[in-house]
N, CA, C and O atoms as a GROMACS GRO file, in nm:
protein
  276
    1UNK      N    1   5.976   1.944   1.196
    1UNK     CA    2   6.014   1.966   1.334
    1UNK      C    3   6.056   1.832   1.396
    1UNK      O    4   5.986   1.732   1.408
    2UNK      N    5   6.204   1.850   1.438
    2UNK     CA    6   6.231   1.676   1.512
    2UNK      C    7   6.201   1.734   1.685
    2UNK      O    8   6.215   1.839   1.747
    3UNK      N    9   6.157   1.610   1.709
    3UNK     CA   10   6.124   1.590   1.858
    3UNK      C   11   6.203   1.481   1.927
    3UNK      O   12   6.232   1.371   1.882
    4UNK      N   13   6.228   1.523   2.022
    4UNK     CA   14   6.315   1.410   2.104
    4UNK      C   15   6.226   1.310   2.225
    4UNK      O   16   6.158   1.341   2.322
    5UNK      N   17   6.259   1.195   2.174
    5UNK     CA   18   6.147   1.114   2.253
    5UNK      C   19   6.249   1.052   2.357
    5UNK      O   20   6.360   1.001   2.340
    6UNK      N   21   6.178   1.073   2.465
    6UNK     CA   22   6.264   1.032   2.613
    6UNK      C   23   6.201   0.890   2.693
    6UNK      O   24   6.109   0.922   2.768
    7UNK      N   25   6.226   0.761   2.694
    7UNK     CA   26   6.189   0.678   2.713
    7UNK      C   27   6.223   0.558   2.811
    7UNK      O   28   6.169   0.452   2.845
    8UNK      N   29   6.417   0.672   2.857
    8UNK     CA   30   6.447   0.616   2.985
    8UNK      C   31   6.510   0.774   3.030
    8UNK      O   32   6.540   0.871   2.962
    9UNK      N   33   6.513   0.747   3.177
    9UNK     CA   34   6.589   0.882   3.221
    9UNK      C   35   6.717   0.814   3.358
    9UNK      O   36   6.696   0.735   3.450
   10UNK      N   37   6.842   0.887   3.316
   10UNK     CA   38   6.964   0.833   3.366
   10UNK      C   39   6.974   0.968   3.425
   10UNK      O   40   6.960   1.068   3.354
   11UNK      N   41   7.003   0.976   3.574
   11UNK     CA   42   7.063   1.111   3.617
   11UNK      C   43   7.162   1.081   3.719
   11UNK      O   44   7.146   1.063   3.840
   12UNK      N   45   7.275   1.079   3.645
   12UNK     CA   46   7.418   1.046   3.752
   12UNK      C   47   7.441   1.101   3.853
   12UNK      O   48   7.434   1.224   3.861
   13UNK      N   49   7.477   1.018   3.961
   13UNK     CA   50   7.445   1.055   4.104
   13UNK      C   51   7.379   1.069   4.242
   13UNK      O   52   7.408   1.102   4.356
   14UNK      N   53   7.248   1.015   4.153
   14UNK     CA   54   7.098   1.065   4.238
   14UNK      C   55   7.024   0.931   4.180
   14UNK      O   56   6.993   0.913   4.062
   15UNK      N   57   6.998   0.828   4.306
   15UNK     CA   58   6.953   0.749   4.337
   15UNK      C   59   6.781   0.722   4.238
   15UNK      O   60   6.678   0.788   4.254
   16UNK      N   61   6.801   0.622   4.153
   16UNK     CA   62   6.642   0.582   4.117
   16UNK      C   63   6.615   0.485   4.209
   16UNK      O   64   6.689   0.400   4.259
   17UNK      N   65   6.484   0.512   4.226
   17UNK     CA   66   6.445   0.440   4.338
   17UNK      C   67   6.338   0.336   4.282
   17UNK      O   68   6.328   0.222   4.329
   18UNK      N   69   6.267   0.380   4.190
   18UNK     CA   70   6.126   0.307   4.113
   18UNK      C   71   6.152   0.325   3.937
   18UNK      O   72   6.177   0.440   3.899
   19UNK      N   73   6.148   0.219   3.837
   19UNK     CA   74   6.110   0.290   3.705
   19UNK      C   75   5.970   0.238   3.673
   19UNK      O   76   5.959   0.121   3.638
   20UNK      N   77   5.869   0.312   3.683
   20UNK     CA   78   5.750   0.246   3.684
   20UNK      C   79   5.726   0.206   3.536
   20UNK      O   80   5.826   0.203   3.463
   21UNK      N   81   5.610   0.176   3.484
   21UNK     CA   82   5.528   0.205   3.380
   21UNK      C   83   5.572   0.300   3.286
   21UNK      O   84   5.666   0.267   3.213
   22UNK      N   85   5.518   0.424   3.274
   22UNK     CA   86   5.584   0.556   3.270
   22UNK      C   87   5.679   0.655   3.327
   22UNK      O   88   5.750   0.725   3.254
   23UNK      N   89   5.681   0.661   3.490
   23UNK     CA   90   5.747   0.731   3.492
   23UNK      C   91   5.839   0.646   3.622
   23UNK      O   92   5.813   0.540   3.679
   24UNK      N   93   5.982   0.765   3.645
   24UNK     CA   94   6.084   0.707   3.692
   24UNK      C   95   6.086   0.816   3.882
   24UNK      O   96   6.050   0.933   3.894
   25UNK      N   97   6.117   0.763   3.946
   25UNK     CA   98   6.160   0.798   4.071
   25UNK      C   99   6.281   0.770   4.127
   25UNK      O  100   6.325   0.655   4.135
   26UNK      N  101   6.369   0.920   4.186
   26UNK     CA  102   6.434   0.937   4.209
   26UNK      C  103   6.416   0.994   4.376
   26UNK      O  104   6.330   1.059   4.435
   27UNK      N  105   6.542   0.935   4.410
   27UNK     CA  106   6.577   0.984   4.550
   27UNK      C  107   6.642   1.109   4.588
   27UNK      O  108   6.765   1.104   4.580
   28UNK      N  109   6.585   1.235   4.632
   28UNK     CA  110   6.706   1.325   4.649
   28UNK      C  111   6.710   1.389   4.765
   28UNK      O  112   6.714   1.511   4.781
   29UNK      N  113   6.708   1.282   4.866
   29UNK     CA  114   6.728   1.295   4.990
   29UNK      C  115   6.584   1.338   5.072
   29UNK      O  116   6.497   1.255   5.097
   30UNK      N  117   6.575   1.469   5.106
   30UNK     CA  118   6.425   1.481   5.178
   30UNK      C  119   6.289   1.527   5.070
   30UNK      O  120   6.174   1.559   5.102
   31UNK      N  121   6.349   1.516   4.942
   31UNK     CA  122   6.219   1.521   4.829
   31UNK      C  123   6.243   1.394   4.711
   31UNK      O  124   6.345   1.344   4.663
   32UNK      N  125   6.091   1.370   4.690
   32UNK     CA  126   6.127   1.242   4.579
   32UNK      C  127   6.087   1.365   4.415
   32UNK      O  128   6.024   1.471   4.423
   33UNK      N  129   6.140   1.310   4.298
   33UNK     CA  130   6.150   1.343   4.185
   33UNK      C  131   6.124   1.235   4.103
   33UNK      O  132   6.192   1.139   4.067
   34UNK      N  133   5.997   1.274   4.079
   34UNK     CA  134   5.905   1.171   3.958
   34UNK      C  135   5.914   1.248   3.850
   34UNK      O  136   5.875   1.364   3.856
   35UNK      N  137   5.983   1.181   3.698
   35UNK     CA  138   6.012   1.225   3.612
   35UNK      C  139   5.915   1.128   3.461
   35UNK      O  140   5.957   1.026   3.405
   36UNK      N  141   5.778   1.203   3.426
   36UNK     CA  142   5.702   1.102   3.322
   36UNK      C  143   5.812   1.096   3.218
   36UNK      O  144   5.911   1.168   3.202
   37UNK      N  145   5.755   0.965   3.136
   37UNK     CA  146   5.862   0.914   2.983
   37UNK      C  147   5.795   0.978   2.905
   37UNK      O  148   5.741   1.079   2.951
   38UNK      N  149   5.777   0.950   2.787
   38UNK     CA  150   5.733   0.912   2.691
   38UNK      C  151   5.680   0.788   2.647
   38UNK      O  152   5.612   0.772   2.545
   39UNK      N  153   5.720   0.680   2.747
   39UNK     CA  154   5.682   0.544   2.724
   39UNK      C  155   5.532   0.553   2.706
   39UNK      O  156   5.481   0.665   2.713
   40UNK      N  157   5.430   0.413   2.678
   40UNK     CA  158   5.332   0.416   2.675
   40UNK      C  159   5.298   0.277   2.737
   40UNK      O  160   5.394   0.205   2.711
   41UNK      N  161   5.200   0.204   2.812
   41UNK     CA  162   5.145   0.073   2.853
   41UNK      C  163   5.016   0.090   2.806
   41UNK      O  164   4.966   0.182   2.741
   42UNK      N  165   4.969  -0.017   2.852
   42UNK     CA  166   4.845  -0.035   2.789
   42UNK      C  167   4.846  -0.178   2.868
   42UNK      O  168   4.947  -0.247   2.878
   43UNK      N  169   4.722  -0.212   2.922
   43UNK     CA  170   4.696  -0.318   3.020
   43UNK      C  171   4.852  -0.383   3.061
   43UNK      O  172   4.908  -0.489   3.033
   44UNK      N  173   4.883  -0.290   3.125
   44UNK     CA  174   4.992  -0.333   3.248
   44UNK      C  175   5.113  -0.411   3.129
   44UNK      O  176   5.173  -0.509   3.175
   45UNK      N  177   5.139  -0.377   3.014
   45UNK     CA  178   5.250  -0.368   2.908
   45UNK      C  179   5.319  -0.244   2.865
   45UNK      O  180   5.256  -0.138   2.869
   46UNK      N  181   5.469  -0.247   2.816
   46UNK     CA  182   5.497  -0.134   2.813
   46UNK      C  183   5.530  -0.153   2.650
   46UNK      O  184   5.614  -0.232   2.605
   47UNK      N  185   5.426  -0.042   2.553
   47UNK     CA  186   5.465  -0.107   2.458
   47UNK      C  187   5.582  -0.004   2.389
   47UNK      O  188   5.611   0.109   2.428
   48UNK      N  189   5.642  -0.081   2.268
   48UNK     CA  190   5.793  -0.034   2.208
   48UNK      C  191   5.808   0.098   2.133
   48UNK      O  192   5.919   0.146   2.111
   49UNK      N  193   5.673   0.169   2.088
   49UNK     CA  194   5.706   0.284   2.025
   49UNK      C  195   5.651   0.407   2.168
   49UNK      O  196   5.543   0.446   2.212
   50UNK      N  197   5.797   0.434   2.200
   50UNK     CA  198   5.724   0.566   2.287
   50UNK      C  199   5.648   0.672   2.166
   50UNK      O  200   5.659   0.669   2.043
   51UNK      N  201   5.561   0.772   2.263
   51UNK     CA  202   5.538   0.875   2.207
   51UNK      C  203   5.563   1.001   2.222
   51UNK      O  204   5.552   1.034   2.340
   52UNK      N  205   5.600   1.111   2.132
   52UNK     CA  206   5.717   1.198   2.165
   52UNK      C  207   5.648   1.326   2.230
   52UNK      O  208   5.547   1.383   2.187
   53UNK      N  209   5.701   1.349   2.310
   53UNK     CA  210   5.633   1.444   2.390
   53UNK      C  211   5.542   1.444   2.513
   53UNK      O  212   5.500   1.533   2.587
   54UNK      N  213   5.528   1.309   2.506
   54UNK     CA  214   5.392   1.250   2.598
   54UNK      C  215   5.455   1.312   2.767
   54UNK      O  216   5.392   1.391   2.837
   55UNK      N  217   5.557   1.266   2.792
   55UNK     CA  218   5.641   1.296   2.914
   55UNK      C  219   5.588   1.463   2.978
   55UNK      O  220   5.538   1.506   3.082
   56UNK      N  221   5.633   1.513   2.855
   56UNK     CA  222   5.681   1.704   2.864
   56UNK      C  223   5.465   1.671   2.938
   56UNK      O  224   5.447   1.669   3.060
   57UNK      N  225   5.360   1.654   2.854
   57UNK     CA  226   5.285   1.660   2.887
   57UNK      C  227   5.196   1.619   3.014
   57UNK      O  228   5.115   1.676   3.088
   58UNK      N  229   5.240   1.518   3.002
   58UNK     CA  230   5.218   1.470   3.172
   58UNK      C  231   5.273   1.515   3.253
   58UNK      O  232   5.210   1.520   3.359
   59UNK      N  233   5.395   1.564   3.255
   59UNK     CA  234   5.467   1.677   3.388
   59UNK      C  235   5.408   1.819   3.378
   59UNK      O  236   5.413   1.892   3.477
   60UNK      N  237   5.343   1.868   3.248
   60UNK     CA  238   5.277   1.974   3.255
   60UNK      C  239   5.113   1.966   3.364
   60UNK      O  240   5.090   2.040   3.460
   61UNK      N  241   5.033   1.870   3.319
   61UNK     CA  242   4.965   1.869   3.387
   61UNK      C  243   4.928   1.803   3.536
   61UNK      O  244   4.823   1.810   3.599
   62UNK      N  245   5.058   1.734   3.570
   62UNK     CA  246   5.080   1.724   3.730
   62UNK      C  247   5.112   1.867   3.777
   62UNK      O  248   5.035   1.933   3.846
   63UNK      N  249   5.204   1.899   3.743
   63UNK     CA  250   5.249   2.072   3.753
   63UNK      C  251   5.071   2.166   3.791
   63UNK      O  252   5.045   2.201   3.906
   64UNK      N  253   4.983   2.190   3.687
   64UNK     CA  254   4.887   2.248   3.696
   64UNK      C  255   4.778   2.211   3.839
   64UNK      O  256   4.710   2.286   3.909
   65UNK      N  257   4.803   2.031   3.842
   65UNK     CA  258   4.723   2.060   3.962
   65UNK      C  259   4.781   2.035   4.124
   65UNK      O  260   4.722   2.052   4.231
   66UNK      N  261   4.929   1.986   4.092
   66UNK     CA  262   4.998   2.089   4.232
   66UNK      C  263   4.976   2.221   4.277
   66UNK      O  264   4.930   2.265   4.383
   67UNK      N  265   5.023   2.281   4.164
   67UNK     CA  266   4.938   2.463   4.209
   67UNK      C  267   4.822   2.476   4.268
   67UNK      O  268   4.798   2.570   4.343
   68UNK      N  269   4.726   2.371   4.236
   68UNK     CA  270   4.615   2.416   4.301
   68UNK      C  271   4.556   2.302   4.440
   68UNK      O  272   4.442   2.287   4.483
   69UNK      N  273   4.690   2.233   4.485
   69UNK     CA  274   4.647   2.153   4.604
   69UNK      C  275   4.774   2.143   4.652
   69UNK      O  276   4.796   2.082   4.757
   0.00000   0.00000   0.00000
């Protein structure tokens, strides 16, 4: 099974505003759009092998506890 590891995110048109650590912020006017990588840090470093899937997972579980706040 190949997996696609996402470790920068480019979305033409629509303002980044932050690329943190992991994840990236975007401007889209009256809502912001935080999008996790795959990247990984580790004491405030970002190190070179992302990990694949990590992203999909961390937006899953921001997702879970928006629903419930």
């Amino acid at each position: 099974m190949r997996s696609s590891i996402q470790s920068t995110v480019d979305l033409p048109g629509i303002k980044k505003l932050r690329s943190g650590k992991v994840r990236e912020v975007f401007d889209l006017g009256d809502t912001l759009l935080f999008v996790a990588t795959d990247r990984i840090s580790a004491f405030d470093v970002i190190l070179p092998d992302p990990i694949p899937q990590k992203g999909a997972v961390l937006n899953q579980i921001s997702a879970f506890w928006f629903k419930r706040f």
